[in-house]
N, C-alpha and C positions, 0 to 999 in steps of 0.2 A: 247344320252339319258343316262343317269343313272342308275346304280340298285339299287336295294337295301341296305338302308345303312347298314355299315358292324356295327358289333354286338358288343357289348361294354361291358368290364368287368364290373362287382361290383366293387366298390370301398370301399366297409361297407361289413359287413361282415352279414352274413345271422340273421333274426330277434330273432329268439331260441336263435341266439348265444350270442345276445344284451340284453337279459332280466337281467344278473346279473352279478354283478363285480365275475372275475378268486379270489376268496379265496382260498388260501393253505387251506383242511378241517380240519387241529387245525395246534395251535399255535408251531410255528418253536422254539428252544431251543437250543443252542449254546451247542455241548458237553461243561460237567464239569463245565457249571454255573449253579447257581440257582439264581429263579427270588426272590427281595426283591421288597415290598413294601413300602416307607421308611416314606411315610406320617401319614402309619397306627399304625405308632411306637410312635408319640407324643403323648403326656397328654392329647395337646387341644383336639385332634382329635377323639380320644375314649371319650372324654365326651363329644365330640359333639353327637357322635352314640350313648350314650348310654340315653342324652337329646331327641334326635330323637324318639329314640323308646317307653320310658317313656312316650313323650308327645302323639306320638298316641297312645297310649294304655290306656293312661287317657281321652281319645276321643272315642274311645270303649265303654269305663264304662260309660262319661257322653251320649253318643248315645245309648248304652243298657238300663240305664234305663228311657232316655226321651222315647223311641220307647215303649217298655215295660208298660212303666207305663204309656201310654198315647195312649196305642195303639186300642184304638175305637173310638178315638176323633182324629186320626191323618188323613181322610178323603184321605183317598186311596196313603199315603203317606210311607206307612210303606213296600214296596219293592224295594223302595228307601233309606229308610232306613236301610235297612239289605245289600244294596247292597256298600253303604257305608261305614259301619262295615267291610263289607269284604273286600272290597281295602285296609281300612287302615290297615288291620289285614294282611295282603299282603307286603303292604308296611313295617311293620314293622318288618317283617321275610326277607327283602330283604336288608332291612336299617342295620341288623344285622347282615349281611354278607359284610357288606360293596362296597355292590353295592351304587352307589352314584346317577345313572341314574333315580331312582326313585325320588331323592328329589326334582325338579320341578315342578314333578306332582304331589306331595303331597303338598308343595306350591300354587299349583294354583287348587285343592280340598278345601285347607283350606281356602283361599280366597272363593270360593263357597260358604260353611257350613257355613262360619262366616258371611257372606251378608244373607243367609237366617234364622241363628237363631237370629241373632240383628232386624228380620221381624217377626219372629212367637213368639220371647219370648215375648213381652207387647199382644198378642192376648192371651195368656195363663191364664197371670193376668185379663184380659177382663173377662175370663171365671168364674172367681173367687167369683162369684155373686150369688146371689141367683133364683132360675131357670130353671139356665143351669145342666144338667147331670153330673155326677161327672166320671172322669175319675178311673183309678186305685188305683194311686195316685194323694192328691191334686193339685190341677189346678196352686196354687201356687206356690208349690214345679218345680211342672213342669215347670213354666215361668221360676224360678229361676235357674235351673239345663240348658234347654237353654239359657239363658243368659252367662249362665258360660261357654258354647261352645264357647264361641267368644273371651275370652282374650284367654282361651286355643291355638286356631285357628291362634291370632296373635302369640306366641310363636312358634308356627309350623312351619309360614312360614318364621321369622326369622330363626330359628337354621336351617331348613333347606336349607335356602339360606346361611346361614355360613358354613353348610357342602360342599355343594355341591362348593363353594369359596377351600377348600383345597385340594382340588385334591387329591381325598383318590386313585383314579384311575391313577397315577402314580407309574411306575416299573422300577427296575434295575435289570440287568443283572451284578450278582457278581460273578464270580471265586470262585467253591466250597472251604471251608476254609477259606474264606476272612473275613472283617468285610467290611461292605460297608463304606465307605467314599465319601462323596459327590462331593469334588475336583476332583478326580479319575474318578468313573463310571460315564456315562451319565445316565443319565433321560429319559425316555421313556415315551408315555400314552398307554392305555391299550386297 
């Protein structure tokens, strides 16, 4: 007869131990280089950032004052509203640091905003009648100013998807003193 079968290692390592990849807790730095970013150094690249930030921030003003000026006729819409505001006001402080991880999601926001204001601006004009309650500002103005969210909204997610195309988040490791040259140093992502 038999005993008991003999007792068997783990092979994996305990579950605590599994939750999260071993990170170094900051970024390792070769003595005597400094890190270049070499993308952030072109023409296209800073006016693509600085189209970026422009366009949401002209996304702001046209969402300030559709929300604003429309805001008792916006039918429990307006915490949505504001909550919008603030991403893009988010994004745009993060776009100007050149984080580049944001521009996706600001792409696929603006895609959003522009599907729902190409829906609400001819309801605007509907209201423009005689009848209906008069918002803050006219019902007109107001179609017209959402309307205007939506060419904005396709600019957004183009330049954003041409930013986020140049790899602002590539770094080199140069030799204090050096001038970076691209044949030379390798390329890194960040």
């Amino acid at each position: 007869m038999r005993g008991p079968p003999p007792q068997r290692e783990l092979l994996r390592a305990a579950a605590e131990d599994c939750m999260f990849r071993n990170m170094p807790p900051a970024r390792t730095l070769t003595p005597g280089y400094t890190v270049i970013h070499p993308n952030r150094d072109k023409a296209i690249c800073k006016t693509t950032k600085a189209i970026v930030v422009l366009i949401l921030l002209v996304s702001i003003g046209l969402m300030l004052i559709m929300t604003f000026g429309g805001w008792s006729k916006l039918a429990g819409m307006q915490p949505i509203d504001i909550a919008y505001i603030l991403v893009y006001l988010i994004m745009a402080f993060y776009v100007a640091r050149w984080n580049r991880g944001v521009l996706p999601i600001a792409a696929a926001l603006a895609i959003i905003l522009g599907i729902f204001s190409a829906i609400a601006g001819p309801a605007w004009f509907d209201r423009d009648k005689t009848g209906f309650a008069d918002p803050a500002l006219p019902a007109g103005v107001l179609g017209l100013i959402t309307l205007l969210i939506v060419p904005v909204q396709v600019l957004l997610i183009a330049f954003a998807m041409r930013g986020f195309q140049q790899a602002w988040n590539v770094e080199v490791e140069v030799p204090e003193g050096e001038t970076y040259q691209p044949d030379v140093h390798q390329p890194r992502t960040a």
